[in-house]
C-alpha positions in Angstrom: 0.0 0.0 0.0 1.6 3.6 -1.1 1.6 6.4 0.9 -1.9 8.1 0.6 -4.9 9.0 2.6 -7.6 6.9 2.8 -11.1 7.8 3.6 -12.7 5.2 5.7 -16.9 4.9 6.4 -17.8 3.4 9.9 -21.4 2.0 10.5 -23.6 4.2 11.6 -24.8 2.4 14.4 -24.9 -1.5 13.1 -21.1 -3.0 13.2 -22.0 -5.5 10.2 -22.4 -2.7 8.1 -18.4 -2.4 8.1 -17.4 -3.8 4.4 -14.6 -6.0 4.0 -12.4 -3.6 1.9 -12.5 -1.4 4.5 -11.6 -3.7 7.0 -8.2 -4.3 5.0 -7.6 -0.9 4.5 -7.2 -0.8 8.2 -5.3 -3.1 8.8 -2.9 -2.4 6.0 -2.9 1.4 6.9 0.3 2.5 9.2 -2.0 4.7 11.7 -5.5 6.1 11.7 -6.5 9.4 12.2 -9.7 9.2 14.4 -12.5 11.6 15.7 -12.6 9.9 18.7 -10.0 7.5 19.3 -12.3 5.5 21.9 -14.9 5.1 19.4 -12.9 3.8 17.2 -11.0 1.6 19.2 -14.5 -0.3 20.2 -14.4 -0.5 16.2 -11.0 -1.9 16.3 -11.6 -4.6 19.0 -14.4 -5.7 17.2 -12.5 -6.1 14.0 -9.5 -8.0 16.2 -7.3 -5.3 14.5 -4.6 -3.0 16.9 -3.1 -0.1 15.3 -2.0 3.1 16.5 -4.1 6.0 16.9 -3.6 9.9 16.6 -6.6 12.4 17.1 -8.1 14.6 14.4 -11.4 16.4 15.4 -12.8 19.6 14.9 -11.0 21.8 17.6 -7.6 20.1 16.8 -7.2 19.9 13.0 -5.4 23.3 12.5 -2.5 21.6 14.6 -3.2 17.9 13.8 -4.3 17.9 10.2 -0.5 19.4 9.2 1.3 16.6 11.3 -1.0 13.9 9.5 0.2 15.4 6.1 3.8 15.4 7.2 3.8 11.7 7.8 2.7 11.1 4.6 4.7 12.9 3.2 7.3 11.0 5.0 6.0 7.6 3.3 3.2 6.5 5.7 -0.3 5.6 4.4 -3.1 7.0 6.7 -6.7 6.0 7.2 -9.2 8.3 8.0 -12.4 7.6 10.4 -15.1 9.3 11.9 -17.3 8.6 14.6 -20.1 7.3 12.0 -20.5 7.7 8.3 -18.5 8.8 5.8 -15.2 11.3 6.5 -15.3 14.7 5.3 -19.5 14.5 4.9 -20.2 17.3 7.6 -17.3 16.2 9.1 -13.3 18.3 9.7 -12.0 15.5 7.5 -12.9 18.1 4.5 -10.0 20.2 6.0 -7.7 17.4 6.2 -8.4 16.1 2.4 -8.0 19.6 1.2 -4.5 19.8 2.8 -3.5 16.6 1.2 -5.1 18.1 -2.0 -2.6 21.1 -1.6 0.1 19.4 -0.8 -0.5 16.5 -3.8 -0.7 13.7 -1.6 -3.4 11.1 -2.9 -6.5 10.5 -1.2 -8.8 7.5 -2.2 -12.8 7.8 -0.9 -14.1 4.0 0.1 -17.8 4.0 -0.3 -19.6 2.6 2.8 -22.7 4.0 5.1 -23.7 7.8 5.3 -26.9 8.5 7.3 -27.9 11.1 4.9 -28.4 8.8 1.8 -29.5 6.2 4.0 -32.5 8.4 5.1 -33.0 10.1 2.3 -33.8 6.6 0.5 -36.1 5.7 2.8 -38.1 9.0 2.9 -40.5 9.0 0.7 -39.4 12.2 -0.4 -38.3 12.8 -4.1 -34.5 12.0 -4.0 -33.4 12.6 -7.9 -32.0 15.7 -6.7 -31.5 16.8 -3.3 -29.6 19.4 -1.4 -27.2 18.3 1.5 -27.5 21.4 4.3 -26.0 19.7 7.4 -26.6 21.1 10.8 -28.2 24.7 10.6 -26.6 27.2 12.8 -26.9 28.0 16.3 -26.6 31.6 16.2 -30.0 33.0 15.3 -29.0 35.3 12.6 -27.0 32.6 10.3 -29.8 30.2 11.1 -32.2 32.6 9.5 -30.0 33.5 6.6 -29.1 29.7 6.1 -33.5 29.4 5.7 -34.0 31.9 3.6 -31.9 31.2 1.2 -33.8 27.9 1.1 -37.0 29.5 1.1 -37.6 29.1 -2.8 -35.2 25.8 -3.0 -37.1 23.0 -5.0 -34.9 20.3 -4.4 -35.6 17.3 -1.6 -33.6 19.2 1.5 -31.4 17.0 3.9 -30.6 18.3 7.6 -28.6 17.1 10.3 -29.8 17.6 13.7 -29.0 16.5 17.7 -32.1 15.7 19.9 -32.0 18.5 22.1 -32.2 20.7 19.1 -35.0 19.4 17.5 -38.3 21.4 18.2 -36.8 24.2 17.5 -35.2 23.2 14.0 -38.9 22.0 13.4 -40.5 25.1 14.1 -38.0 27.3 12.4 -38.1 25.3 9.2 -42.1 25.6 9.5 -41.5 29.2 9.8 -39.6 29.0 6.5 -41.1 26.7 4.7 -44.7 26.5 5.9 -46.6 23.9 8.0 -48.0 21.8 5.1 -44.4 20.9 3.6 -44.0 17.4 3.9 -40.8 16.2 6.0 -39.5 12.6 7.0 -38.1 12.4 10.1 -35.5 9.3 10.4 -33.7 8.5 13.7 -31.4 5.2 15.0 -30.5 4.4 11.8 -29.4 0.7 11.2 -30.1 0.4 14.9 -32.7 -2.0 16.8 -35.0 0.6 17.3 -34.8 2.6 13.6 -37.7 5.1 13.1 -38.8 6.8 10.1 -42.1 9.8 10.7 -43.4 11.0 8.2 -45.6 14.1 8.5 -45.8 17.4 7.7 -44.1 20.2 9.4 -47.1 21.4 11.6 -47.3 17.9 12.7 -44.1 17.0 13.6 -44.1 20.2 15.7 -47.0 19.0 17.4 -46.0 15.2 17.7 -42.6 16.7 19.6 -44.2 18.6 21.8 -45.7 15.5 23.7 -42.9 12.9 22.3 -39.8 13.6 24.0 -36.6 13.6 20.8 -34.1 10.3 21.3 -31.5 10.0 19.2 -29.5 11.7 16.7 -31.7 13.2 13.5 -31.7 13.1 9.8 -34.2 15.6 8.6 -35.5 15.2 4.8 -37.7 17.8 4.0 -39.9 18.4 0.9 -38.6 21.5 -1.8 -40.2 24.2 -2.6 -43.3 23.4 -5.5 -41.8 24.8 -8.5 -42.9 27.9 -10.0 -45.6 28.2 -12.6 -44.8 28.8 -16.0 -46.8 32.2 -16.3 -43.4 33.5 -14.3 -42.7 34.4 -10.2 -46.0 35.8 -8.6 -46.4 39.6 -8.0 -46.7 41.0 -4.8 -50.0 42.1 -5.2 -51.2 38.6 -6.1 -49.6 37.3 -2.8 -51.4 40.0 -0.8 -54.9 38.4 -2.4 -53.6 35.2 -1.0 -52.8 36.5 2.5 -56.2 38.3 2.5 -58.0 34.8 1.4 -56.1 33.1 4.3 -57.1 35.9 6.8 -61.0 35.7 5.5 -60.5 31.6 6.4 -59.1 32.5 10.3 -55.4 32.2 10.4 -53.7 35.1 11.7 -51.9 38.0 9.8 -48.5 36.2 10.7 -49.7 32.9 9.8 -50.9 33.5 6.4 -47.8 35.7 5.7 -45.8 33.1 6.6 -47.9 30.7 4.4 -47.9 33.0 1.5 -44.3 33.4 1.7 -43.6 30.2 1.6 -45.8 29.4 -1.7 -44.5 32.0 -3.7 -40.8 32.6 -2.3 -41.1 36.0 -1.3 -39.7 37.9 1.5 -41.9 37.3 5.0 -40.9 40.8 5.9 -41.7 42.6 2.6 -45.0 40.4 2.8 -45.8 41.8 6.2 -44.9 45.4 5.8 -47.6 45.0 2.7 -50.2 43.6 4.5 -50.2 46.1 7.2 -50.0 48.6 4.5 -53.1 47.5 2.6 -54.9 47.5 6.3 -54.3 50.7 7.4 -55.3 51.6 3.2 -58.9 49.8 3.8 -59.2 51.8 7.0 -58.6 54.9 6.7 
């Protein structure tokens, strides 16, 4: 084996799912570059494999990802792993392949298991094109710039998401998206107890707030419905919507949210029309 990087999937939560080829990349590799080196040691004992370990993770890849490069560079062959799934996939490993890109080392991908795909096929959801977004933000302002620029996205759109997070990923992508958009909502993947829900947006909102989240998420959601062909709709066509959805009950930020949704425009430039046309009625 020549000295290269090697990109190696882990199950995502069922050992079996480790494929042979990988298993010999392992052992052939001369160290392996883990996420956790504890988690992958379990994955080592269970292969009856013993190799030595360095650590590569998110807050130590400016300092680690050079010295990884360096032994190559030197002649040894590294395999990368992550916790689950495939390297570099949401993952620091994109650092460390674009480092061995730079400094023309080869790298070689193994295909194997990546929760995203593995959901996505199970969804329900279109999946001939589709849109991997990851994990959304935690600071509010990115989080709402990362949805909006979704807002009008017609592809199948894939998330990433920790349980703690959940309800309030659901309702900010209702927010954005609107509460009839269809989303399947797939958890402990390849595991005893795998779960795939599907519902719509509103619903899974509701479902969550009386079902405690367990487990780590992949979110597919529905695009946006494409546009019709007589071209993008105007703004005073939207505000006839908005008014038709006020005259049915919902509330003025409801239907603008609704509206916004359908037709891809701008919640706030929605809003600031609506109340405009009010105060024009009443005056």
């Amino acid at each position: 084996m020549s000295a290269m990087l090697y990109l190696v999937p882990t199950p995502i939560g069922n050992l079996s799912d480790i494929s042979e080829r990988c298993r010999e990349v392992l052992a052939q590799a001369d160290f392996i570059a883990a996420e956790d080196t504890r988690v992958t040691l379990r994955l080592l004992n269970h292969l009856e494999l013993k190799k030595p370990l360095v650590s590569y993770y998110e807050h130590n890849k400016a300092a680690s990802g050079p010295r990884i490069v360096e032994r190559i560079l030197a002649g040894e062959t590294c395999a990368l792993v992550s916790d689950a799934g495939s390297p570099a996939i949401s993952d620091p490993g994109e650092d460390l392949v674009r480092l061995c890109a730079e400094a023309g080392v080869t790298v070689s991908a193994i295909p194997g298991p990546c929760a995203a795909i593995t959901a996505l096929s199970m969804s329900g959801l279109p999946t001939g094109r589709f849109t991997f977004e990851g994990f959304l933000s935690t600071t509010k302002k990115n989080r709402a710039q990362h949805l909006d620029s979704l807002r009008a996205e017609q592809r199948t759109m894939i998330f990433y998401e920790a349980p703690h997070k959940l309800c309030a990923t659901l309702r900010d992508l209702a927010a954005a998206f609107g509460g009839e958009r269809r989303i399947s909502l797939c958890r402990e993947l390849t595991k005893l107890h795998e779960e795939v829900l599907r519902l719509t947006l509103d619903g899974a909102v509701a479902y969550y707030e009386t079902q405690p989240p367990r487990g780590e998420y992949v979110l597919i959601v529905e695009g946006a419905p494409k546009q019709q062909e007589s071209g993008p709709v105007s703004e005073e066509e939207a505000l006839m919507r908005v008014q038709a959805l006020l005259a049915e009950g919902l509330s003025r930020k409801d239907a603008v949210r609704q509206v916004a949704a359908e037709t891809g425009l701008a919640k706030n430039q929605l809003y600031d029309a609506a109340l405009r046309a009010q105060h024009t009625e009443t005056e």
